[in-house]
N, C-alpha and C positions, 0 to 999 in steps of 0.2 A: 713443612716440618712443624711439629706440636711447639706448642709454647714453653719456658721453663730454658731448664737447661742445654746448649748446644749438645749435639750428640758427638762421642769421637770422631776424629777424621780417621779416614780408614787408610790416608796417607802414612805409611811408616817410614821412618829415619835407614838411610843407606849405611848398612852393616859397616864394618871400619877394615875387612877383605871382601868387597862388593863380586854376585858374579856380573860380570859387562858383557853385554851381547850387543853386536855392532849389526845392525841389519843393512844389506843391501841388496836392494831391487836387482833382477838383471831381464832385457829382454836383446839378443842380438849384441851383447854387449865380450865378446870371446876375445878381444885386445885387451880388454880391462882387468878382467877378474883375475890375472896372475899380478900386476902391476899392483892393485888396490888391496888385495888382502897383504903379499908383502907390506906395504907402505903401512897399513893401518897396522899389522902385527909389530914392525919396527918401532911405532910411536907409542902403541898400547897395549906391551906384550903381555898381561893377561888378561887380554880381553879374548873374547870368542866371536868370531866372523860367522854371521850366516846368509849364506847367496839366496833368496827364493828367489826363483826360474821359472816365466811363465813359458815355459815351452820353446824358447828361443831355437827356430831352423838352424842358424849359424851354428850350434854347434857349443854356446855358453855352456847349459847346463852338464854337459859331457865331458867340460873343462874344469868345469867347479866338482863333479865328483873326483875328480882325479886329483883335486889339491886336497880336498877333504881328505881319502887316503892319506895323503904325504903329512897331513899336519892334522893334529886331534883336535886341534881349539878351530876347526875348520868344517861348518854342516852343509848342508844343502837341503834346502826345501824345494819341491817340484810342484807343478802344477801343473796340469793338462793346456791352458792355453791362456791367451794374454786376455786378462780379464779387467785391468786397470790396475794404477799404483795405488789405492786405497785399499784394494781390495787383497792385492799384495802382500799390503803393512800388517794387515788386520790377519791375515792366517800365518804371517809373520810372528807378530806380538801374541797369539795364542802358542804357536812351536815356543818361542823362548821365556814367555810364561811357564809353562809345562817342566821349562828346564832349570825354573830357581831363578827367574834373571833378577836383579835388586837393580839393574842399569840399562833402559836399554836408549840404542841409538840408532837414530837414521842418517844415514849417509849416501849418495848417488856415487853410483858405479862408475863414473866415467869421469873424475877428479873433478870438476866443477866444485865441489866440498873438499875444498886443500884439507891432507889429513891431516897436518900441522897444525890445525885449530883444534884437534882432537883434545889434548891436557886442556885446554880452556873451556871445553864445553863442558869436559865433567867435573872439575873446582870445587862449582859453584854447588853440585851434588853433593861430594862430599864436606863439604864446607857448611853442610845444611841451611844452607841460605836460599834456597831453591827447588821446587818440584820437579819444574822444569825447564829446561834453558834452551832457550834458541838462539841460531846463530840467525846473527842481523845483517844486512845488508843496507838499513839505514840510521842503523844508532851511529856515534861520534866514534871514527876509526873504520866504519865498514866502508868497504869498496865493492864496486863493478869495475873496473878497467875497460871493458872493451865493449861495453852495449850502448847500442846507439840512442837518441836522445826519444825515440816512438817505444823504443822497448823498457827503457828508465820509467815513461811515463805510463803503460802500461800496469807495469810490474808494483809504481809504488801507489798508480791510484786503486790497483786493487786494496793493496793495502788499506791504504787510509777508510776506503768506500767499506769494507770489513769492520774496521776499525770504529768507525763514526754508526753504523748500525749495530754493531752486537755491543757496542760499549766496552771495547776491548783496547786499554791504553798501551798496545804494542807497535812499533813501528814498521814490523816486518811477520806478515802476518800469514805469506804464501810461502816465507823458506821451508826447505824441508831438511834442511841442518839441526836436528832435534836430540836430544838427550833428554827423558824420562827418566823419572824414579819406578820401576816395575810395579810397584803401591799406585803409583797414580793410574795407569793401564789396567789395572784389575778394579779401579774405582771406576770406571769408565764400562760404559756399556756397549760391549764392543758390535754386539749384534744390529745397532742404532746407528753404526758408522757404515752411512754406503756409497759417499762420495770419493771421485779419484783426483788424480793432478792436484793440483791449487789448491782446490775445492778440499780435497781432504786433510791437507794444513790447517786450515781454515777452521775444520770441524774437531780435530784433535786438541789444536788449540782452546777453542768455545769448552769443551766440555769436560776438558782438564779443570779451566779455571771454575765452570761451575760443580766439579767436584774439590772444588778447595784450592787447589794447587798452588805456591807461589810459584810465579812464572816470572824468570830473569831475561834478558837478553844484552849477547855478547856481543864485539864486532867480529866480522868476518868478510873475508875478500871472495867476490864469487867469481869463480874464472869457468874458460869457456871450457868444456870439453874435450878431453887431449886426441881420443879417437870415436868411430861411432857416429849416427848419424842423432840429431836432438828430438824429441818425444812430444817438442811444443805443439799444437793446435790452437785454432780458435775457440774450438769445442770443448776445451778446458777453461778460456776466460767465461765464455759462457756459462758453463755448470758452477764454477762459482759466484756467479753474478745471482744466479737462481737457488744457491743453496743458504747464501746471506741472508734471502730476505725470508726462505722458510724457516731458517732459524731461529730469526726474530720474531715471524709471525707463530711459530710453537712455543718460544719463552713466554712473549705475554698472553698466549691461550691459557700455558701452564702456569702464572701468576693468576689472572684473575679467576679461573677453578681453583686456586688456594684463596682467595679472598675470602673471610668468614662472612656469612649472612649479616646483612642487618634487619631492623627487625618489620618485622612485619605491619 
């Protein structure tokens, strides 16, 4: 950036009737989707639910057209086949871009994100105290209740190992219990996001904060999945083990190509 005066942030303030667009992923997930958009419409009746469908055999996305009918604040995005959850969010956040979002949120299909923590995630948005808010699973109040003591350690040393390389003082760095300001996502270059799982937390996060953002984090209890089978792999801690350190090693390329010349 030139020297002189900061430039505007291109973050804008959440209207005081925001629209809320609640995304969730779904692949094979057809127990869920009637369960989850109720539950999120009951806690946040004007928000707007949108299902993207990577093609799920089960039979999801042919269940989610059929709620969409029944309820208007209900869309459905399709997709030809399972492409990864980054990749998901990202033709996600362009549909409810498209659609005026001033809110938007990610939530998993399969209740592991109790809707109940919904009023707490967006607060801190309307409250303007916040870009963007993630739900924590290790600030003071968050819980796991039933992960065993290889998966705690897992889960929070990705964290940290995140954390202590991007220079990112957040304690929960892979949830993907997220609330956006729609400003922060158009500040964001979405074409540049092409990590999934973890890995894509990981990276929304980063590059939120380097486009400004203040980033809060809430507590939140994460519980196991009520139906469905889970999405985990190894193949996710590893793409984020590898997307950390490209990260880092593209900030400080992109720092020292800003450095001015000295002199000759």
């Amino acid at each position: 950036m030139p020297s002189g005066a900061p430039s505007p942030s291109p973050i804008a303030a959440v209207p005081a009737s925001p629209s809320i667009w609640i995304i969730v992923p779904t692949y094979n997930e057809c127990e869920n989707v009637g369960p989850i958009s109720g539950a999120i419409l009951a806690t946040v009746p004007q928000a707007n639910v949108l299902f993207v469908d990577d093609g799920s055999p089960d039979g999801t996305g042919e269940l989610a057209d059929q709620l969409a009918r029944q309820h208007p604040n209900i869309a459905v995005l399709h997709r030809q086949a399972k492409q990864g959850l980054g990749q998901a969010y990202v033709a996600a956040f362009r549909d409810v871009l498209a659609r005026g979002a001033d809110v938007v949120v990610q939530i998993d299909a399969d209740f592991s994100h109790p809707v109940r923590f919904l009023p707490a995630l967006l607060e801190p948005l309307a409250a303007d105290r916040a870009d963007l808010v993630l739900g924590s699973r290790y600030v003071k109040g968050g819980h796991i209740p039933r992960w065993n003591l290889l998966r705690r350690l897992v889960s929070r040393g990705g964290s940290l190992f995140a954390g202590i390389v991007l220079l990112m003082p957040y304690r929960d760095l892979t949830g993907g219990y997220k609330a956006f300001r729609g400003s922060v996502l158009r500040a964001i270059d979405l074409d540049r996001l092409h990590a999934g799982g973890y890995a894509f937390q990981i990276e929304t996060t980063f590059q939120a904060r380097l486009a400004g953002a203040r980033i809060v984090e809430i507590p939140i209890t994460f519980e196991e999945r009520r139906a469905g089978q889970s999405k985990m792999s190894m193949a996710i801690f590893t793409e984020a083990f590898r997307l950390v350190l490209a990260l880092r090693i593209k900030t400080l390329h992109r720092r020292r190509r800003a450095l001015p010349s000295g002199p000759a």
